[in-house]
N, C-alpha and C positions, 0 to 999 in steps of 0.2 A: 885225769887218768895217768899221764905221764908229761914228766915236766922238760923231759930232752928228746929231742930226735933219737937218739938211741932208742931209749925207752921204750918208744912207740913202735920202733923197729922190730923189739923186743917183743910187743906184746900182740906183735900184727901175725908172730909167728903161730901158733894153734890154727888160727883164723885160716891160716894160710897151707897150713897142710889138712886140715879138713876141706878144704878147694882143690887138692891133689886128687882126694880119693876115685871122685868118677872120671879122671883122666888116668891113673893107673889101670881100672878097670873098665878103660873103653873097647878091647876086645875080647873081655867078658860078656859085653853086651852085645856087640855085634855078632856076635856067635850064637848065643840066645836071647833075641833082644824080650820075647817073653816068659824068662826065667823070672824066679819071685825079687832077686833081688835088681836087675832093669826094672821092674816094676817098682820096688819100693824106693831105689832112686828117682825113678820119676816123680816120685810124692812126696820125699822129702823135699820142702823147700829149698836147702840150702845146695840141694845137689842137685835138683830138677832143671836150672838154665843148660847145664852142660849133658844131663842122663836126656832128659828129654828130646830132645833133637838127633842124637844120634842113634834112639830108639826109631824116633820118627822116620829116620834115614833108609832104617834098616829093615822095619814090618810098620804094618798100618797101625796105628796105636788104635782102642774104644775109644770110642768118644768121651764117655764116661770118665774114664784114667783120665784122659787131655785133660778135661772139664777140672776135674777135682785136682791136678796138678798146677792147671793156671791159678783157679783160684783160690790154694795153699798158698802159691805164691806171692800172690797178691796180699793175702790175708798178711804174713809175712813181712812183706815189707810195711804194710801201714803199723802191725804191731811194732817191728825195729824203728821204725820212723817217733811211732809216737814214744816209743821207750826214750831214745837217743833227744828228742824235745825237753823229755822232764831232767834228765840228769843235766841235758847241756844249763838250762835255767837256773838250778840252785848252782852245780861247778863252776858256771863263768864268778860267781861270786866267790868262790873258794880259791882263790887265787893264791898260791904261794903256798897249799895245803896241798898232799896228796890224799886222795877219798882211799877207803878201803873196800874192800867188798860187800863188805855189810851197810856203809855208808851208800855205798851205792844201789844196794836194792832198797834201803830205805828209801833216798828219794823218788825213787819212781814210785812204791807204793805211796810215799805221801803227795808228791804232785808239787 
């Protein structure tokens, strides 16, 4: 993906402000922790570590929401996990190449 420390510094940035979002809007939700959008940060994956706990803080969450938040979450990381398995597999081989984005949803759909 990236061949320098920069690079990577570089491309950690996106990642990293879409991880701002439910900390910018954590007194949105303590305000109304069951407005639609606490709720749908509680369901997105990528938001639910940081939305969910401070809803939970705030009003009792359904069990339901919990339920299907945990196990988005879950579902989540085994999908990142096994994504990040296939690309690392062919990539360690491509040494001294940089992949593109096409190159890289190619390997995971081919495996």
């Amino acid at each position: 993906m990236s061949s320098t420390e920069a690079e990577a510094r570089q491309a950690q940035v996106p990642v990293q402000l879409l991880m701002m979002i439910p900390y910018i809007s954590f007194f949105a939700l303590l305000n109304d922790p069951n407005s639609s959008l606490a709720v749908w940060m509680t369901l997105i994956p990528f938001w639910s570590p940081i939305a969910a706990p401070v809803r939970y803080g705030a009003t009792r969450i359904p069990p339901v929401e919990l339920a299907a938040s945990i196990a988005m979450l879950v579902a989540a990381v085994l999908l990142v996990t096994w994504m990040a398995a296939r690309i690392y597999r062919v990539g360690i081989l491509m040494t001294g190449k940089r992949p593109s984005f096409k190159e890289i949803v190619r390997w995971v759909r081919a495996g």
